[in-house]
C-alpha positions as a printed NumPy array, in Angstrom:
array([[ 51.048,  19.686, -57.435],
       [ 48.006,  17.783, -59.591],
       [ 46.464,  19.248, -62.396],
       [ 42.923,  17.45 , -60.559],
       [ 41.594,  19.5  , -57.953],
       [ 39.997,  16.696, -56.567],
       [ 43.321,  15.415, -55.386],
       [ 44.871,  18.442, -54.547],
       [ 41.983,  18.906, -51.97 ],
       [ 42.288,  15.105, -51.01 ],
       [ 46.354,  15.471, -50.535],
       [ 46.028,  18.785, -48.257],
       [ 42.933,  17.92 , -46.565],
       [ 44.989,  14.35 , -45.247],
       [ 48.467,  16.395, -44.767],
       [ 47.183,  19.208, -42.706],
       [ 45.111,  16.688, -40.563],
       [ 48.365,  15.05 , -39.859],
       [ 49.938,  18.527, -38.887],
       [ 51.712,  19.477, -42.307],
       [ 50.87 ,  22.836, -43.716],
       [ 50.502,  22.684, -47.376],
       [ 50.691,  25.116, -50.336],
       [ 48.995,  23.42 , -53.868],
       [ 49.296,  24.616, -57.251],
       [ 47.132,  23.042, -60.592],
       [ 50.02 ,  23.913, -62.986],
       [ 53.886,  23.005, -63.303],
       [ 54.217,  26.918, -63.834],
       [ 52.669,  27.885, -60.549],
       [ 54.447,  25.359, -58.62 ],
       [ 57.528,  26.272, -60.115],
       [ 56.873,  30.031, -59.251],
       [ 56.012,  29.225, -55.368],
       [ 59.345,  26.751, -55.088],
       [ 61.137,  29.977, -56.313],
       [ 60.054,  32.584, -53.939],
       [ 58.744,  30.539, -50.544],
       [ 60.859,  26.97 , -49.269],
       [ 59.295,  23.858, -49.218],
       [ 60.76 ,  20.462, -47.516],
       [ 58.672,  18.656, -49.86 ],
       [ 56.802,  18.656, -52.999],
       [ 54.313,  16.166, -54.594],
       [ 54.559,  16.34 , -58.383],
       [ 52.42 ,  14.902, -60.664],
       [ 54.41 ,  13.192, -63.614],
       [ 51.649,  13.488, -66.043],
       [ 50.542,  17.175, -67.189],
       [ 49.018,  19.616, -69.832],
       [ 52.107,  22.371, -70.295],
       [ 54.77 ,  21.057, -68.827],
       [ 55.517,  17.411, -67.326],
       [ 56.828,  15.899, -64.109],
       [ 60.549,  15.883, -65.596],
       [ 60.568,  19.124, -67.161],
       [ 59.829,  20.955, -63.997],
       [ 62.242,  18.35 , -61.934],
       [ 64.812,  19.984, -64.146],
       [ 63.947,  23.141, -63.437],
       [ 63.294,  22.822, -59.922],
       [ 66.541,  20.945, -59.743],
       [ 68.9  ,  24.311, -61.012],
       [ 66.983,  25.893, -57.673],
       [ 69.188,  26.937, -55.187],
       [ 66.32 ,  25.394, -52.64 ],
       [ 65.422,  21.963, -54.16 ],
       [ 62.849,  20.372, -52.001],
       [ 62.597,  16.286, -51.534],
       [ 60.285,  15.329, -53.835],
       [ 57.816,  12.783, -54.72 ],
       [ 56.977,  12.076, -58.121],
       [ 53.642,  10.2  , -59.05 ],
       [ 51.545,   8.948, -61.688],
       [ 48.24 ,   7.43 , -62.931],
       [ 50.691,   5.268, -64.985],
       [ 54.387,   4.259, -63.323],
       [ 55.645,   3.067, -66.363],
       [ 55.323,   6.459, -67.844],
       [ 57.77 ,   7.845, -65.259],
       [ 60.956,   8.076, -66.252],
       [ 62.682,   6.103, -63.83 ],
       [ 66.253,   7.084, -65.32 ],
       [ 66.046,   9.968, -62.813],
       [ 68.591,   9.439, -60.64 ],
       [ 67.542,   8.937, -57.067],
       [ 69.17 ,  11.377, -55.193],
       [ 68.584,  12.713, -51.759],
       [ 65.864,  14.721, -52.543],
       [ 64.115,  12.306, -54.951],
       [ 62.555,  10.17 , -52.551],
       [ 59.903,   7.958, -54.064],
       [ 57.797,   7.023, -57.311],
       [ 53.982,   6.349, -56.722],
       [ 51.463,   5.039, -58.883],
       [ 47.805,   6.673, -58.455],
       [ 45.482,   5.848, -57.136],
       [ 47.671,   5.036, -54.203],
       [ 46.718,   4.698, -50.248],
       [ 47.215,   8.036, -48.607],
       [ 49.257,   6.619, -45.659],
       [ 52.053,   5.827, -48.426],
       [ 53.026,   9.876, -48.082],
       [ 52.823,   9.55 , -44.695],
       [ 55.22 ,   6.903, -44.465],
       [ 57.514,   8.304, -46.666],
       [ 57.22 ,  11.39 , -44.483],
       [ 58.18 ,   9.837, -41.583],
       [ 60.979,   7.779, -43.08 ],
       [ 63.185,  11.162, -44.462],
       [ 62.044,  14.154, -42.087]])
């Protein structure tokens, strides 16, 4: 989830050609809507966004009964709030822009 639809194509175009099937979403409220009605094993969140930011939809995605791992990232990582704790399904913090291996690598390491 990016509110630049450059990325969003860049992200899905790299994940599908590595045999992921992807769902993307421009807004927080979207994103939250899909992660309540479909299951994800992962979601890419942007930290950074007009309506609603990275940590206010972690907290709501976080009451879901079906809380995906997650990603968070960032065009600046010292704007994430790092206080989140890292549970299971927090798996990493990136700072954009960012090589696109790093998801793949974080892929492989927890799925």
């Amino acid at each position: 989830m990016d509110d630049e639809e450059e990325l969003l194509e860049m992200f899905s175009e790299y994940l599908e050609l590595h045999g992921h099937e992807c769902v993307t979403a421009e807004t927080a409220e979207i994103a939250y809507e899909l992660l309540k009605t479909e299951p994800f094993d992962l979601a890419i969140l942007d930290y950074i966004l007009p309506e609603m930011n990275g940590m206010d939809l972690y907290v709501k995605i976080e009451t879901h009964a079906k809380c995906p791992r997650i990603i968070f990232m960032s065009g600046t990582i010292d704007l994430l709030d790092k206080s989140i704790p890292k549970k299971d399904y927090v798996l990493d913090w990136l700072e954009k822009p960012f090589p696109l291996d790093f998801i793949s690598k974080i892929i492989k390491a927890n799925f």
